[in-house]
N, C-alpha and C positions, 0 to 999 in steps of 0.2 A: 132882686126881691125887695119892694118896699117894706123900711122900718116907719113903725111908729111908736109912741112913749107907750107903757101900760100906766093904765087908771090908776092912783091909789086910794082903795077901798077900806074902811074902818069894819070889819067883820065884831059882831057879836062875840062870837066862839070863843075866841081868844080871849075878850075882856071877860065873859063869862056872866054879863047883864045884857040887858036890853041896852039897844043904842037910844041916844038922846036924839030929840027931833032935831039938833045942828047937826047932829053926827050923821043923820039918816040925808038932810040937804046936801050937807056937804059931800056925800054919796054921790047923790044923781050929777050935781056940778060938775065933782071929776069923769064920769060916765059921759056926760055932755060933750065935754073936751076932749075924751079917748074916739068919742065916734064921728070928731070933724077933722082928727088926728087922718085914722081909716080915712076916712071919704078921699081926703087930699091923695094920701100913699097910696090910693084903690085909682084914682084919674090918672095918677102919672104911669101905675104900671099898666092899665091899657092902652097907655098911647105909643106901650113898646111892644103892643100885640100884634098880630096879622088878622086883616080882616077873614073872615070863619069864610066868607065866600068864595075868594084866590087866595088863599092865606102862604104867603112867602115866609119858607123855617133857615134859618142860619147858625151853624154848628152842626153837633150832632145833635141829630133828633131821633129820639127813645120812644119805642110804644111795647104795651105787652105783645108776649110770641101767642098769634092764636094755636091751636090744636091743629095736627095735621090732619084732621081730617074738616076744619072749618071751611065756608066757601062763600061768596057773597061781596060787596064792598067795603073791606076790612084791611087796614097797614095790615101790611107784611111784612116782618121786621128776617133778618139775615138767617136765626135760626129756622124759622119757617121756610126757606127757602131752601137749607141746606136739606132738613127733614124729608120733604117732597121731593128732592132731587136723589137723594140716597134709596128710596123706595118707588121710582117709579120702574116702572112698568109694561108702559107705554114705547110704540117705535116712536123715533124721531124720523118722519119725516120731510124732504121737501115739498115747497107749496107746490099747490096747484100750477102755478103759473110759471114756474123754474123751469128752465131752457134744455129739454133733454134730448138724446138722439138711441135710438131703440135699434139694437144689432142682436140677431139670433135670439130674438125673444128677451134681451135684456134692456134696458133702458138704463143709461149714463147720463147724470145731470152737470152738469158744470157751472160754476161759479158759484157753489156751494163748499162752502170750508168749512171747519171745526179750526179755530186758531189763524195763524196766517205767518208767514216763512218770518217776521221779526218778532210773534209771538205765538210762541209754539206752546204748546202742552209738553209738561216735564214726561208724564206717566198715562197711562192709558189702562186700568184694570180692568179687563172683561175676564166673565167664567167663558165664555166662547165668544170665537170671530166668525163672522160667515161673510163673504168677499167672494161674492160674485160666484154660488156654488161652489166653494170650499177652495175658490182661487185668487190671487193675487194679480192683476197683470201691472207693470211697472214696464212704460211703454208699449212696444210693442212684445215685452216678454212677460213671460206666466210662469207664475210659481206655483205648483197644485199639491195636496197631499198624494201620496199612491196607496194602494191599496193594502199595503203591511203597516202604513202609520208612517210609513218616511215622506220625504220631501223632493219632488221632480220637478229639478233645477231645467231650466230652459234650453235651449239650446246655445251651443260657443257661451257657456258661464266659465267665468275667466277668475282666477284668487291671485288677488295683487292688483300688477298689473292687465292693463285693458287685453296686452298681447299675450297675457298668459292663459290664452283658454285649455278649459279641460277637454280631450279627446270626448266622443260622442261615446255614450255605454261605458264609461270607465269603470265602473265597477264588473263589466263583464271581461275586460282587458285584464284586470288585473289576477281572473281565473286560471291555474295550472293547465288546468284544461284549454286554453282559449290559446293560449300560447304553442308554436310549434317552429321547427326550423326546418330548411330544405337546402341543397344543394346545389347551385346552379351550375352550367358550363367553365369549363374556362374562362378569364378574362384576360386583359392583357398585366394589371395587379389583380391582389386580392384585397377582396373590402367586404363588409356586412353591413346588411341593411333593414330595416326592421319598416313593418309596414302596419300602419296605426289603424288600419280598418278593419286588416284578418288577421291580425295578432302573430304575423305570420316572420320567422328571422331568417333571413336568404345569403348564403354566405357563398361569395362567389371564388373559387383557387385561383392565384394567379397562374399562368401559362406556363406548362416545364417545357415547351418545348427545346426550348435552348439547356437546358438543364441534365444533366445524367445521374440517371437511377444506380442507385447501389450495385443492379444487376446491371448495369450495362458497364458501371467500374469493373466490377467482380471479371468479370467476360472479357476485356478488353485487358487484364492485367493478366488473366491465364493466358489469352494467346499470346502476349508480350513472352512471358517466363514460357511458355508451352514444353519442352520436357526436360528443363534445364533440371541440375541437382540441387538438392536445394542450397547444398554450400556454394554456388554460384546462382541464384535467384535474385540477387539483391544490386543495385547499382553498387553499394558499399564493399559487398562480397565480391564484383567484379572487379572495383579501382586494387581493390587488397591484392587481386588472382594478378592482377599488373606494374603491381611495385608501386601501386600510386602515383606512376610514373603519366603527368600531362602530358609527354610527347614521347609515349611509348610508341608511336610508326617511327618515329623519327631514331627513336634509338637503336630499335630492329635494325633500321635501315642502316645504319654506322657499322652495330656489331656483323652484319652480314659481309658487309665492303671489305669485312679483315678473313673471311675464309674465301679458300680456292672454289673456284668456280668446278664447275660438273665439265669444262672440257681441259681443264688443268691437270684434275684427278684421273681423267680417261689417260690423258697421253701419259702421263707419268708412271700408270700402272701398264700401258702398253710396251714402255720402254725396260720395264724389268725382264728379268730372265724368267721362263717356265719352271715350275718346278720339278718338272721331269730332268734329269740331263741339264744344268742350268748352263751356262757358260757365262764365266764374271770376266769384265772386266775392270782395269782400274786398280787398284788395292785394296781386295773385296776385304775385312775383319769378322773374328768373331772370336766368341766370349775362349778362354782358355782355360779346357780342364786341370780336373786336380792332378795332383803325381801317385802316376801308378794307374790311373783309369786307362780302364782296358774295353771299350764299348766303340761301338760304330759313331762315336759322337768327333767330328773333326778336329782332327788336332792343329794346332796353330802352330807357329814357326818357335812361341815362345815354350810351349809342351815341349815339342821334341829337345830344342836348345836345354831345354830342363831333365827329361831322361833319356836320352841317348845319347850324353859325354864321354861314359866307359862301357866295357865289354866282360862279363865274366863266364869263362869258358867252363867252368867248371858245375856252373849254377849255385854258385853262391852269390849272396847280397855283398857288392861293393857298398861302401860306405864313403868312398870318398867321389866327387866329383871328377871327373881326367878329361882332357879334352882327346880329340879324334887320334891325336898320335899316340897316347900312349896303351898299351895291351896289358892284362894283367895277366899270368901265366900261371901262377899256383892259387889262383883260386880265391887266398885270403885277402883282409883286407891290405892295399899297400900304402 
């Protein structure tokens, strides 16, 4: 900004008289010299102007904000621009002349961006999107609304990883309903398998053949015991029935070796007397009754030697023993 000196002026007012004709010169003299003061300060600050015709501005350069609804050859200064952009209206579209390829009635332009992959847009606010009739496609996949207000994810959409896709229809998989199991044959294990398209759990037995059923134990354990008692039914009840003994043949076999045979016992009993009439040889014995027994029971050599020592004629009891010589004659005792 050019300085220059101010005038100094001798005013009236102040002195409260009329100015003197020196005082009214010497007026215009400093007047003279304030306005070659100007001229000088007024040349050098246009010679740091731009000419009006290409006129080059360095710094910032300020003009008033027009109205937004102004229109014509007028600065636009940043509020103006912001105004107009906040309230438009208008589509954005591409030119005329922008490079596009038209499929199923749509037309895709390319080489058209908003931003670009080093500068992006932080935020994007719209009150609504519309993408291609209410769809997104991001390569060759599409992402569309459905028809309750949800979202119909593409086909193989995968959360995480690339290789974790979602099953097709998961939300119909995941139905009580949708889910079922079945039975299959035999195999040679058992396994379960679940099949992701009919929701369907297939669970295969492994093979009994080699295997025995409780009823074929049960049946094979009766004919074993079949009509044994039951205090002999048991391996345990049976070692017991045999002294526990581990080589009970072998013991049998010992204790037999010490009795007579069946043709030992035959001759032996052949060789006795009949009981009819027997006829003994040898020095047959037998037990010796008591004294005084009087019965058909045999008497031994030791009986008789025992009562029939003495003799009494009379029928009285002898009391004393006598051998064969002597006789008793009266009767009493002698």
């Amino acid at each position: 900004m050019p300085t220059y000196t101010t005038p100094t002026l001798v005013l009236r007012v102040p002195l409260n008289e009329p100015l003197t004709n020196q005082q009214v010169d010497d007026n215009f003299s400093n007047l003279l010299t304030g306005v070659e003061e100007v001229n000088t300060d007024l040349l050098a600050g246009l010679a740091l102007k731009s000419d009006i015709t290409s006129p080059t501005f360095l710094g910032t350069v300020q003009a008033p904000t027009p109205s937004n609804l102004s229109s014509g050859p007028i600065v636009t200064t940043i509020d103006f621009l912001d105004t107009r952009l906040s309230s438009l209206i208008s589509n954005i579209l591409p030119a005329d002349t922008a490079i596009g390829s038209t499929s199923m009635g749509v037309t895709t332009y390319t080489g058209i961006d908003l931003g670009s992959p080093t500068k992006r847009f932080a935020n994007l606010y719209v009150e609504a999107g519309h993408f291609a009739a209410n769809t997104i496609n991001v390569g060759d996949a599409s992402i569309s609304s459905s028809s309750t207000g949800g979202v119909v994810l593409p086909a193989n959409t995968s959360v995480g990883p690339a290789d974790n896709i979602i099953p097709t229809n998961l939300a119909d998989k995941i139905e009580l309903t949708s889910l079922s199991a079945v039975t299959a044959s035999d195999g040679v294990t058992a396994s379960l398998s679940y099949d992701n398209t009919t929701g369907v759990f297939t669970f295969t037995p492994g093979s009994l053949t080699n295997y025995a059923t409780t009823q074929y134990v049960n049946n094979a354990i009766s004919s074993l015991v079949d009509s044994a008692p039951s205090s002999l039914d048991t391996l345990n009840e049976l070692a017991a029935a045999l002294g526990d003994d581990s080589n009970f043949a072998t013991s049998v076999n010992n204790t037999l070796a010490t009795k007579a045979t069946i043709t030992y016992v035959d001759d032996e009993i052949a060789s006795l007397s009949t009981l009819n009439s027997p006829t003994f040889t040898g020095v047959p014995t037998a037990p010796t009754a008591a004294a005084n027994t009087n019965t058909t029971q045999l008497a031994t050599t030791a009986f008789v030697l025992a009562n029939g020592g003495g003799l009494n004629i009379d029928g009285g009891t002898a009391t004393t023993t006598r051998n064969t010589s002597t006789i008793s004659l009266n009767g009493g005792g002698a």
